[in-house]
SERO-4910 file (N, C-alpha, C, O; in steps of 0.05 Angstrom, whole numbers):
BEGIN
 pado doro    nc1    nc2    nc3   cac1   cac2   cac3    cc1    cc2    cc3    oc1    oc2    oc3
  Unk    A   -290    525   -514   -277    537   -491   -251    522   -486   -253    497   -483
  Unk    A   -230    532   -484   -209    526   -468   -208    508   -447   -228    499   -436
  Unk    A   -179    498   -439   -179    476   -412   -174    513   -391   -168    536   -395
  Unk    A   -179    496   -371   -167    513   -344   -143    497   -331   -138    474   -326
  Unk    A   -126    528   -329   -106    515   -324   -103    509   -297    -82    497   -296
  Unk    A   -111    510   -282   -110    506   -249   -117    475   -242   -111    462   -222
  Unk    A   -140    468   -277   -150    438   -272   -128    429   -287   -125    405   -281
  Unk    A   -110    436   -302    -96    421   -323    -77    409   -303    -72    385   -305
  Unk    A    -64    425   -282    -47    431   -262    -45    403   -254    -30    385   -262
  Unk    A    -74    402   -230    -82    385   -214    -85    355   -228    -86    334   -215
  Unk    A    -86    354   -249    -89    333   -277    -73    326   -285    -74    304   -296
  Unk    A    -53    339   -282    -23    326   -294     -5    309   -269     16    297   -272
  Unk    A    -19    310   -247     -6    301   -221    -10    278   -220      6    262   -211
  Unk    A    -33    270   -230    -39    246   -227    -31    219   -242    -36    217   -266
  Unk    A    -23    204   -230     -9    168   -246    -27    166   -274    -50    158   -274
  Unk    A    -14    176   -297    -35    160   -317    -34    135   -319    -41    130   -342
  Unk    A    -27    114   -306    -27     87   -308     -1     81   -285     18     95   -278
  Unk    A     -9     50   -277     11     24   -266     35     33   -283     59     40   -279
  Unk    A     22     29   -301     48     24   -327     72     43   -322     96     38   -325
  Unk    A     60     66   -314     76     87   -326     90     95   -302    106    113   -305
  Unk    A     85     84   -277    101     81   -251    114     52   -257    138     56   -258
  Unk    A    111     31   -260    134     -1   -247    138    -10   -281    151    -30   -283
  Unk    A    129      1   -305    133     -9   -325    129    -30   -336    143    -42   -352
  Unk    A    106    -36   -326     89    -68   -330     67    -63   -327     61    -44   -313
  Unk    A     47    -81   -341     14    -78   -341     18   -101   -316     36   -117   -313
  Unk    A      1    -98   -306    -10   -117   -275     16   -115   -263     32   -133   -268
  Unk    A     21    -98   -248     48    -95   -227     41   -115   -207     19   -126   -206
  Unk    A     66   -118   -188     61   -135   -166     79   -117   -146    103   -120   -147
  Unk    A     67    -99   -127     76    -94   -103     82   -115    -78     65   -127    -64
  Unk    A    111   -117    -75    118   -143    -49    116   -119    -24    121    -95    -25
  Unk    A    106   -138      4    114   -127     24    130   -128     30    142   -148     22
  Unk    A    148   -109     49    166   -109     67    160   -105     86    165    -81     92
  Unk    A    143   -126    113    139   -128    141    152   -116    151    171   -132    148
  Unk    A    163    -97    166    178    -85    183    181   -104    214    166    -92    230
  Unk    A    188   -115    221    183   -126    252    189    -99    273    199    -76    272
  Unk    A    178   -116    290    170    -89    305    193    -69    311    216    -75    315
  Unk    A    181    -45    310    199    -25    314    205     -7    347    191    -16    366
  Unk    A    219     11    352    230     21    376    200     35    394    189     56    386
  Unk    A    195     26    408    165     31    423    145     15    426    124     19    439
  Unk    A    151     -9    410    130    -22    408    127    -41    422    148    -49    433
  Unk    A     97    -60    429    102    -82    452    124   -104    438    135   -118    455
  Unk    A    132   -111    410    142   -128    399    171   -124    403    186   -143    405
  Unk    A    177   -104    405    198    -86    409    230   -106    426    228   -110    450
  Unk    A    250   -112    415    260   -127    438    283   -119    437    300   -136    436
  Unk    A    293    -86    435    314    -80    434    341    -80    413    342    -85    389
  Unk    A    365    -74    434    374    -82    414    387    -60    383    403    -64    364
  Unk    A    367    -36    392    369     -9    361    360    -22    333    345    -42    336
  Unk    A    364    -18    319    359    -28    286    379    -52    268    373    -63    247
  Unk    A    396    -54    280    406    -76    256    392   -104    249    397   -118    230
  Unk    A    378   -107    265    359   -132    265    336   -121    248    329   -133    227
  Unk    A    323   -100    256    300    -94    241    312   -102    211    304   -118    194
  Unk    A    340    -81    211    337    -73    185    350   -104    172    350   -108    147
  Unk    A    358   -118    185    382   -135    166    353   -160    153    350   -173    132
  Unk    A    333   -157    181    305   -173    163    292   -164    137    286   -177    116
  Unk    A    290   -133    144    279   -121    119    294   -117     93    282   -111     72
  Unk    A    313   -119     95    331   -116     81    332   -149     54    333   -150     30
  Unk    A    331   -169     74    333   -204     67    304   -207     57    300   -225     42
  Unk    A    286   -192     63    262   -199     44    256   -175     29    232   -174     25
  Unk    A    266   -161     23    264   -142     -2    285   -150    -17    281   -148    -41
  Unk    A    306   -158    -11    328   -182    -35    309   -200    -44    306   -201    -69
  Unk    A    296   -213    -31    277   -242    -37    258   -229    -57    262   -232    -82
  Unk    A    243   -217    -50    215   -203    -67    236   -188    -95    227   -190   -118
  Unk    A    254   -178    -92    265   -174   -114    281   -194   -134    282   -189   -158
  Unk    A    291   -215   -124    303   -231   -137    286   -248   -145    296   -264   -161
  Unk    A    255   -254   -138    230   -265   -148    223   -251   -159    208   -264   -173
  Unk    A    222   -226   -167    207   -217   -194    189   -197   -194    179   -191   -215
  Unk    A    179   -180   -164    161   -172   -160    167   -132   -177    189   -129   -186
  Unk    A    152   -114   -178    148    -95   -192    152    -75   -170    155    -52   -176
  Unk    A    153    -82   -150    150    -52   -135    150    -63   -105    146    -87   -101
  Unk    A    155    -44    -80    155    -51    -60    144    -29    -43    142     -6    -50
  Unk    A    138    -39    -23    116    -26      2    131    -32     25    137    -53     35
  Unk    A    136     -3     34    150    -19     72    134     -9     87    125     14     87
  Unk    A    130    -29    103    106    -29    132    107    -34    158    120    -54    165
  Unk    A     97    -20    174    102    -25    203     83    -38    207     67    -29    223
  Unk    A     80    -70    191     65    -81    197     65    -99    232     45   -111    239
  Unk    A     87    -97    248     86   -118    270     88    -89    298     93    -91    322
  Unk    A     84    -74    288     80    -44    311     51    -50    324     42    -31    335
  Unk    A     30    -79    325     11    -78    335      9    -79    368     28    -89    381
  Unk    A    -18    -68    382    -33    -60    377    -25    -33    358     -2    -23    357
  Unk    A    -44    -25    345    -35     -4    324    -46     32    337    -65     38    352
  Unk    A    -34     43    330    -44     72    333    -55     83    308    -51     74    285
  Unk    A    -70    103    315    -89    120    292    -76    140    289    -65    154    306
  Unk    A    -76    143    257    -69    176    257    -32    184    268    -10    174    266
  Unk    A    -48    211    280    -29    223    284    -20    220    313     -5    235    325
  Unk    A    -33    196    323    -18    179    345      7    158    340     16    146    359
  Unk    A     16    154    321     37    143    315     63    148    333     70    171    333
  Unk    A     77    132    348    105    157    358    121    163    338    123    151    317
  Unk    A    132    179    344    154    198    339    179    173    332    189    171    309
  Unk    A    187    151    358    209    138    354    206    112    333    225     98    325
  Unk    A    172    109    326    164     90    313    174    102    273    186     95    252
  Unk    A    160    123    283    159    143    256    201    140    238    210    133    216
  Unk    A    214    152    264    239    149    252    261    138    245    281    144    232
  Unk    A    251    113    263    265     81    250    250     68    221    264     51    209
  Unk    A    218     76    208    205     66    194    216     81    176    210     72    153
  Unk    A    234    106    175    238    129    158    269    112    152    272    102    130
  Unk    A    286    109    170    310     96    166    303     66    149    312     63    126
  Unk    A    285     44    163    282     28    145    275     28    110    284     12     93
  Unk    A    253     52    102    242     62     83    269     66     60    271     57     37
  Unk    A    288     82     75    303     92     57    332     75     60    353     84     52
  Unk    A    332     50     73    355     36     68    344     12     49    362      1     36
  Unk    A    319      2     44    297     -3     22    305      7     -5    321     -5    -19
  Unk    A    291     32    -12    304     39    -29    324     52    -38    323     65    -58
  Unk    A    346     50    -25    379     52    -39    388     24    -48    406     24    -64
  Unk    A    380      2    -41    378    -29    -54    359    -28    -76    369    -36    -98
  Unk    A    334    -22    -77    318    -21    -95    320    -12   -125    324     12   -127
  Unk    A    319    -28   -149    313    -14   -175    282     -8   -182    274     -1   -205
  Unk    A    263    -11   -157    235    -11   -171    225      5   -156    236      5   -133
  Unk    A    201     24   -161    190     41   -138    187     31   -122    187      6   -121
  Unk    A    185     50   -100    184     41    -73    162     58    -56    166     82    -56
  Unk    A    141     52    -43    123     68    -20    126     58      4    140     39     12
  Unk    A    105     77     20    104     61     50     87     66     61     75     86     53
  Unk    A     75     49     93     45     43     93     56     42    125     72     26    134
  Unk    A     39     72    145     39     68    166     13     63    176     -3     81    170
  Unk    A      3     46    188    -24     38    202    -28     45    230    -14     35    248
  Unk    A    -45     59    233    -71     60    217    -77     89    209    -89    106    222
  Unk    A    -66     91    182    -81    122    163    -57    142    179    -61    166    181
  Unk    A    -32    129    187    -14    148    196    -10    172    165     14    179    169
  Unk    A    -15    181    148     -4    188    130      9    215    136     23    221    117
  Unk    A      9    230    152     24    252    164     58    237    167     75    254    162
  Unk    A     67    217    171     82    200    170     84    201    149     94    221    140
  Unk    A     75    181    132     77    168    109     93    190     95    115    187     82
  Unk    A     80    213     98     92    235     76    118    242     91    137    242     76
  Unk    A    123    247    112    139    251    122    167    227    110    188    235    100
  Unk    A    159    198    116    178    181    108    173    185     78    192    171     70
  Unk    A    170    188     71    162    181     29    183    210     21    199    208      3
  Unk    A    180    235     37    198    257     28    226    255     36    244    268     24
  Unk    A    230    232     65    264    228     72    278    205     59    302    200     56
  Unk    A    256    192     52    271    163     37    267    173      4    277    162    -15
  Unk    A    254    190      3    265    187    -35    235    174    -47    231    175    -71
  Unk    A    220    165    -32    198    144    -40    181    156    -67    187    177    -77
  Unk    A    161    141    -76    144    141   -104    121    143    -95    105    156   -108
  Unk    A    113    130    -72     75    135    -65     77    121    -38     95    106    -30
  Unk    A     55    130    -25     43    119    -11     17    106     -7      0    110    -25
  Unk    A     12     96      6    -15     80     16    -33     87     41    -31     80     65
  Unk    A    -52    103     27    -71    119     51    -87    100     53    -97     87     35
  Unk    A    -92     95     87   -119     83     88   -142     90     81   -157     79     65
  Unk    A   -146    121    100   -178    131     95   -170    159     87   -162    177    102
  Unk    A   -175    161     58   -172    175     43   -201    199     41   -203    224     40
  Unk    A   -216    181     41   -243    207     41   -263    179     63   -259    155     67
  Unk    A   -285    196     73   -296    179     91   -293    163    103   -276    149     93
  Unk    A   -305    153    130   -310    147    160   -312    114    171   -329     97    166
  Unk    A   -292    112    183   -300     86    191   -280     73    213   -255     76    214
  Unk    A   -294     58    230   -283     47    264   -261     26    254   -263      8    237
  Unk    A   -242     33    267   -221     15    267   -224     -7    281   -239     -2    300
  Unk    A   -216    -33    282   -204    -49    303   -192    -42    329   -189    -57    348
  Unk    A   -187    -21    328   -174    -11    361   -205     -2    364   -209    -10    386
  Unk    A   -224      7    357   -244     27    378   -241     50    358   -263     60    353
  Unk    A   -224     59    347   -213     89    341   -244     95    317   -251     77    303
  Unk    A   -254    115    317   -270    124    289   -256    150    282   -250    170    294
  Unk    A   -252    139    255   -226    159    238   -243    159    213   -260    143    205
  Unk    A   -231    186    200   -241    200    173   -218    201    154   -194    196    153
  Unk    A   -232    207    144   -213    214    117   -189    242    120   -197    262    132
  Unk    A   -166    242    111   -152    258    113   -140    275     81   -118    285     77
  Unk    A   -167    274     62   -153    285     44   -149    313     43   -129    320     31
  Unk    A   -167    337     55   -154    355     56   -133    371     66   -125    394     58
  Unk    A   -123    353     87    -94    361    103    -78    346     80    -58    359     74
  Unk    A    -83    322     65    -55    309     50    -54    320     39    -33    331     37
  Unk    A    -75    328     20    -61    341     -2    -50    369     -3    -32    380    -16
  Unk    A    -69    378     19    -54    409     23    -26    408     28    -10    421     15
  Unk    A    -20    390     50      9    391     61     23    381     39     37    400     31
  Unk    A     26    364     25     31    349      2     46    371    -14     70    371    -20
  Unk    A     28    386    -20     30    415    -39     57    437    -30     76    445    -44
  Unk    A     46    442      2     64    456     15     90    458     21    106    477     23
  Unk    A     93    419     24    128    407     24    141    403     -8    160    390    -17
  Unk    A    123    419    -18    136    408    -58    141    380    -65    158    374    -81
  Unk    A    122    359    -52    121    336    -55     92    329    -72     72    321    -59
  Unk    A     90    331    -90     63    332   -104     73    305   -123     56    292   -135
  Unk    A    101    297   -125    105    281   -146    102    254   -128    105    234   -142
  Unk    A     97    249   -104     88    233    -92     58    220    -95     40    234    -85
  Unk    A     51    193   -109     30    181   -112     22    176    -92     37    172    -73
  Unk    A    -17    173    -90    -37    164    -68    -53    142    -71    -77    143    -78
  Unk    A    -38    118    -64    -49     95    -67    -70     93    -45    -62     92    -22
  Unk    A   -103     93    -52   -120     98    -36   -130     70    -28   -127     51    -44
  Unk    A   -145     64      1   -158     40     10   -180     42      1   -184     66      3
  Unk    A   -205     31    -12   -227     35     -4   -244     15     11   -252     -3     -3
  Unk    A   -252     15     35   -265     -7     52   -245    -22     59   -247    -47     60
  Unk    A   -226    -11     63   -203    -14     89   -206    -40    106   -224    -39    122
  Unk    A   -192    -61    104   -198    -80    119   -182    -79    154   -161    -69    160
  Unk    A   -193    -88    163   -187    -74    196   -197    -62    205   -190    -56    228
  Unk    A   -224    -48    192   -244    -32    202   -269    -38    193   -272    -62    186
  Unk    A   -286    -25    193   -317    -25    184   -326      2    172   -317     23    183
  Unk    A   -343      4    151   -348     33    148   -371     54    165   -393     46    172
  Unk    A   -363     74    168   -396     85    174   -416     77    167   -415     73    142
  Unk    A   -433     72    175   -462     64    165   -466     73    145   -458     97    142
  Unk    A   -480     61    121   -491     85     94   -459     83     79   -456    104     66
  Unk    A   -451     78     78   -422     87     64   -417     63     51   -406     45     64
  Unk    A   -428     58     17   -421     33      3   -403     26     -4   -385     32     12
  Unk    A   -394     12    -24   -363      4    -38   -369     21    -61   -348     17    -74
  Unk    A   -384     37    -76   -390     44    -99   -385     79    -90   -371     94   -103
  Unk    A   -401     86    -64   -397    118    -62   -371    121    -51   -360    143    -53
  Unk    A   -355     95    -35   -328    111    -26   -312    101    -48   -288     99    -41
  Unk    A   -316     95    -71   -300     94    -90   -300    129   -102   -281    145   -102
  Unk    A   -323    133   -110   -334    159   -122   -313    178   -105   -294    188   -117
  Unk    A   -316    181    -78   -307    195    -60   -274    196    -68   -259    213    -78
  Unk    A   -272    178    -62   -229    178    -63   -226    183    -83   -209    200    -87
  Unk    A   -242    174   -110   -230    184   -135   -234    216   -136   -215    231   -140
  Unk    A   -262    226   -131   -263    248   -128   -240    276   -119   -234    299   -128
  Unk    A   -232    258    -93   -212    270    -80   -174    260    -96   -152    255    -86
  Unk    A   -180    262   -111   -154    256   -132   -133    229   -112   -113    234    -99
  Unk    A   -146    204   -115   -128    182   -112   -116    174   -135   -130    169   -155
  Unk    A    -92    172   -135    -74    156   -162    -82    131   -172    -81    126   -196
  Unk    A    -92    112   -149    -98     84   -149   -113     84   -130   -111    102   -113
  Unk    A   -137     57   -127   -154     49   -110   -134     14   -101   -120     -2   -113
  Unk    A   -147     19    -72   -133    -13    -62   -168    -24    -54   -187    -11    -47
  Unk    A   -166    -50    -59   -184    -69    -47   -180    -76    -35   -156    -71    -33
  Unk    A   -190    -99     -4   -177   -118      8   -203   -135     27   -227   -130     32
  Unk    A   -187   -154     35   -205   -171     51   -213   -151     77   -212   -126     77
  Unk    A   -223   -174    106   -227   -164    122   -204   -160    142   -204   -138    153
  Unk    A   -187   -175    148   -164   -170    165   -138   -178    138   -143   -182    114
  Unk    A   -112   -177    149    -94   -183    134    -86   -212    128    -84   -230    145
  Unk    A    -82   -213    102    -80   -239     92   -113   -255     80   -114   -277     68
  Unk    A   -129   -243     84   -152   -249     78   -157   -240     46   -150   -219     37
  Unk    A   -166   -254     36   -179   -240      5   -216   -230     -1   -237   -243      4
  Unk    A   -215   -215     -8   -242   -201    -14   -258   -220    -34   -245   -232    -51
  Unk    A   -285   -224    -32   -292   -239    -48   -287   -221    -84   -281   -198    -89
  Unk    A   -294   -243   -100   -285   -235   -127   -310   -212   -129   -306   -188   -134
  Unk    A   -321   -218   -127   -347   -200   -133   -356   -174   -120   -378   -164   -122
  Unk    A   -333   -165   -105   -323   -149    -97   -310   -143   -102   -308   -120    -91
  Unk    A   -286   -150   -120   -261   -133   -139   -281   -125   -167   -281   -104   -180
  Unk    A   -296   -147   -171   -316   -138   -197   -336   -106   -201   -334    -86   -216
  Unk    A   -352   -112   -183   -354    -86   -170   -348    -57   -170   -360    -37   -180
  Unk    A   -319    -60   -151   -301    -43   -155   -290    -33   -181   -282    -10   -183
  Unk    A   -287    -55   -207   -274    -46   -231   -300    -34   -258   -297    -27   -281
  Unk    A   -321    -36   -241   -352    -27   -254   -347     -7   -256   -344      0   -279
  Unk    A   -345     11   -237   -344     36   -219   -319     60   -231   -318     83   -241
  Unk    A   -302     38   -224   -273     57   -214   -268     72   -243   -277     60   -263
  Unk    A   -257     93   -246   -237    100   -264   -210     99   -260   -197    104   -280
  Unk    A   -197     93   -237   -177     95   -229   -169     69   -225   -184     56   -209
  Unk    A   -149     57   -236   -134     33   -230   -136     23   -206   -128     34   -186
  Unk    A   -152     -6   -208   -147    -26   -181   -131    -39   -170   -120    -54   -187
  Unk    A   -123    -42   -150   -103    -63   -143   -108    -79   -120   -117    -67   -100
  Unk    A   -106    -94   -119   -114   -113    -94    -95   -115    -73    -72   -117    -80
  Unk    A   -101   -115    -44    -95   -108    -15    -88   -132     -6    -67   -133      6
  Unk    A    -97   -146     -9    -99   -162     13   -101   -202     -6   -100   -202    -31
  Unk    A   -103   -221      4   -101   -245      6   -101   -256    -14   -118   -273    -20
  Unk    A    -81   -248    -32    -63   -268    -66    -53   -284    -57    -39   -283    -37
  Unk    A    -59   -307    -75    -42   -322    -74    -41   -330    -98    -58   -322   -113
  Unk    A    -15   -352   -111     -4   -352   -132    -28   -372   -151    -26   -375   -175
  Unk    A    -50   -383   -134    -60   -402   -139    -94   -380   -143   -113   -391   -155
  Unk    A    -97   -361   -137   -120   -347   -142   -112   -321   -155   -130   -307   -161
  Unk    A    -87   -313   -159    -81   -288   -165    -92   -285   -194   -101   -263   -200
  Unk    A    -93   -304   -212   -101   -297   -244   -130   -291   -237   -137   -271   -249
  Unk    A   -147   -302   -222   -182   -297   -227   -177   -265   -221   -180   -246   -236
  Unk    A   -166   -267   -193   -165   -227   -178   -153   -210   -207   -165   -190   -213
  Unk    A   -128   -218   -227   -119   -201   -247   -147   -199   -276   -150   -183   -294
  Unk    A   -163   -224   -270   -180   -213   -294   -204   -182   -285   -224   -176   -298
  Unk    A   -196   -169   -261   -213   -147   -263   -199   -128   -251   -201   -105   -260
  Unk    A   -178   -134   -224   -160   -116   -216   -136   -110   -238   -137   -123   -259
  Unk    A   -109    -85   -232   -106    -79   -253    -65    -88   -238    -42    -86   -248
  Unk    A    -75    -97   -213    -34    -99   -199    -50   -106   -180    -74   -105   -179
  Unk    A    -23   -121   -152    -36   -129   -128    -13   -120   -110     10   -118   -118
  Unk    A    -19   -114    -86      0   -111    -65     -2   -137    -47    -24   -142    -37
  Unk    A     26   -157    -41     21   -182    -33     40   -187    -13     64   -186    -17
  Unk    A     29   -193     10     61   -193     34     51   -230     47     65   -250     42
  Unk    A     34   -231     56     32   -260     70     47   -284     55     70   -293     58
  Unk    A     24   -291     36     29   -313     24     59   -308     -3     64   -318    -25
  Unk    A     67   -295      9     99   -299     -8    113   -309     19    135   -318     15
  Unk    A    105   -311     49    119   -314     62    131   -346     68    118   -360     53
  Unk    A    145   -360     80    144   -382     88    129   -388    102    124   -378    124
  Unk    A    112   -418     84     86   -435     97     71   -409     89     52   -407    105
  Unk    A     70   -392     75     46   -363     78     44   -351    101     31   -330    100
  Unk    A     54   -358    126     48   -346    146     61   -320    155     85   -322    157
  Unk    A     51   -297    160     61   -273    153     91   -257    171    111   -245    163
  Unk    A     82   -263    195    110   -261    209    139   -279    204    161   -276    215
  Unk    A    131   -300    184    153   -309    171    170   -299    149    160   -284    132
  Unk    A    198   -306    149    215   -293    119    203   -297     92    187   -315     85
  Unk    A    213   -276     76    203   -288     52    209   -313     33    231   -320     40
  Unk    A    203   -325     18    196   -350     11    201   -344    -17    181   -342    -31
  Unk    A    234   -341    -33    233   -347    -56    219   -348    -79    212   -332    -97
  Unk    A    215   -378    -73    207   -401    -92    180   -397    -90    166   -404   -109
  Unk    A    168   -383    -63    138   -373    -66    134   -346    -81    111   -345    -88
  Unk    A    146   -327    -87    154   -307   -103    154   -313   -126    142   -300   -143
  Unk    A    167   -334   -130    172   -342   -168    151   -355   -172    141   -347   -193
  Unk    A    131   -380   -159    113   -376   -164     95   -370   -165     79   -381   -180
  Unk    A     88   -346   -150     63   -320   -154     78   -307   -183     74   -314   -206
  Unk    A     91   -293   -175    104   -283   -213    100   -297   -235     96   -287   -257
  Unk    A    101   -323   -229     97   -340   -255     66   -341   -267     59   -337   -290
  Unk    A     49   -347   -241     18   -342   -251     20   -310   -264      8   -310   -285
  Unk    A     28   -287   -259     17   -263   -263     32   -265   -294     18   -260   -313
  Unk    A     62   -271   -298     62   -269   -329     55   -284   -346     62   -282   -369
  Unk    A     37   -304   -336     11   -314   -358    -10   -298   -363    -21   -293   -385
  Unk    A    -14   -289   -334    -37   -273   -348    -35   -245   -358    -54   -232   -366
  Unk    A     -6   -233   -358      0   -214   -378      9   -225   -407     12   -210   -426
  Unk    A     12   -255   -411     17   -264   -432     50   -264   -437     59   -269   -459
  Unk    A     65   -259   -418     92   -264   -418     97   -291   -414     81   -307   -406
  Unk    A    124   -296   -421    138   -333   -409    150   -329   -385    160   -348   -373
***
C-alpha cells in the first residue's frame, strides 16, 4: 500500500532533527530575559529603549560566546498571566523585542510567553520572522503557580498555525512544565506519548521552578520514551551540562550564563565560553 498523502503532508512539517534547524548536534539555546515589559508590576517606564538596549547586550553576549540559537522571554512580566490573559501592551513590546533579536541574529531564533501564552507566541514568531516556539502545555493538564489550571492547547495551535500559513514554524514542547504540577494520573512517560502524539518538533525537560535542574534520571527517562529530540529547560550549568548531554539531545540555558548565575543579572561572557566549551567536548569538537 501506498503512503497517504494527507500523512505525508503533516510529516514533512516536522524538524527532522536539532541539526537540521542550528546546524550542530547538541545545540545550545541562550536566553534572552526580557526585563519587564509595558504593564507589568516591574514595569518602570520610560517606553522600550532600556528593555531593548538590555536585550539586545545579552543576545551580543550569548552570541559572541558561542551559543546555537536564541529564545526571547518575558521572563521578568511576573506575577505571570495564563493563556490568553497575557495583555495586549505586554504582547507588543515582546513582538518589537523578538524581532529587533533577530535582525542582529545569524542563528534561529523563538520565543517563550509564560504561562502557555502561545496565541502570542505565534502571533510574535509570524511578526518577527521567528523559527519556533516554546509551548508550555502542549497536550494535558496541570495547575500553575498562580492558582490557574490550564490544558493543553494543541488543537487551537495547530489549527491556527495552519490558518496564518505559518506551519514552517517549530513546536518546542514542555513536558512536566516546571512552575506547575501535573493533573493527577498524568506521568512523565504518557505526557511525553501525548505531545509527541500531538506533532511536537522537540520535547523540553526542566526542573521545578527556573534555574533549577531536573534530576538526571529524569532526562533518562524521558530519552527511553521519546522519539522526538530532548532538550533540557531548565538548570545547566557548564559544570553539569556534559552528564544532562549524555541523554538530552541540546539545552535551553538563561540563569547560569548570567553574572554570579543569578538570573536577573547581564550576561556573563566568560560564563558562555565556558558552558560552550564543556558542550564541544562532548560533541568531540576543540
Amino acid at each position: 500500500m501506498g503512503s497517504v498523502a494527507w500523512k505525508d503532508r503533516l510529516d514533512s512539517l516536522r524538524l527532522p532533527s536539532l541539526a537540521e534547524m542550528f546546524g550542530v548536534d547538541k545545540p545550545i539555546i541562550g536566553m534572552v530575559h526580557l526585563w519587564p515589559l509595558p504593564g507589568s508590576p516591574g514595569y518602570t517606564g520610560g517606553g522600550m529603549k532600556s528593555i531593548l538596549d538590555h536585550a539586545v547586550r545579552d543576545a551580543e553576549a550569548l552570541l559572541e560566546g558561542g551559543v546555537d540559537g536564541l529564545i526571547v522571554e518575558n521572563m521578568w512580566d511576573l506575577p505571570y498571566y495564563v493563556g490568553d490573559e497575557v495583555s495586549v501592551e505586554a504582547i507588543t513590546a515582546q513582538a518589537v523585542a523578538a524581532r529587533t533579536i533577530a535582525d542582529l541574529a545569524d542563528v534561529p531564533v523563538g520565543v517563550n510567553v509564560i504561562h502557555n501564552g502561545w496565541r502570542a507566541e505565534l502571533a510574535i514568531a509570524i511578526a518577527a520572522g521567528l523559527d519556533f516556539i516554546r509551548v508550555c502545555i502542549l497536550t494535558g493538564a496541570r495547575l500553575w503557580d498562580t492558582g490557574d489550571l490550564d490544558r493543553g492547547c494543541a488543537a487551537d495551535l495547530l489549527r491556527r498555525r495552519k490558518e496564518l500559513g505559518a506551519e514552517q514554524i517549530k513546536l518546542f514542547a514542555d513536558v512536566d512544565k516546571k512552575h506547575s504540577v501535573p493533573f493527577p494520573g498524568l506521568d512523565l512517560e504518557t505526557h511525553i506519548e501525548w505531545t509527541e502524539f500531538y506533532r511536537a518538533d522537540a520535547l523540553i525537560i526542566s526542573g521545578r521552578m527556573t534555574g533549577d535542574a531536573p534530576p538526571l534520571e529524569k532526562v533518562r527517562r524521558a530519552k527511553a520514551v521519546a522519539t522526538r529530540p530532548i532538550l533540557m529547560g531548565s538548570g545547566t550549568t557548564a559544570d553539569n551540562i556534559a552528564e544532562f548531554l549524555a541523554f538530552a539531545d541540546g539545552a535551553i540555558v538563561g540563569s547560569s550564563l548570567k553574572v554570579g548565575g543569578i538570573a536577573e543579572n547581564p550576561v556573563d561572557i566568560a560564563r558562555v565560553r565556558r558552558y560552550m566549551a564543556a558542550v564541544r567536548e562532548v560533541r568531540g569538537q576543540k
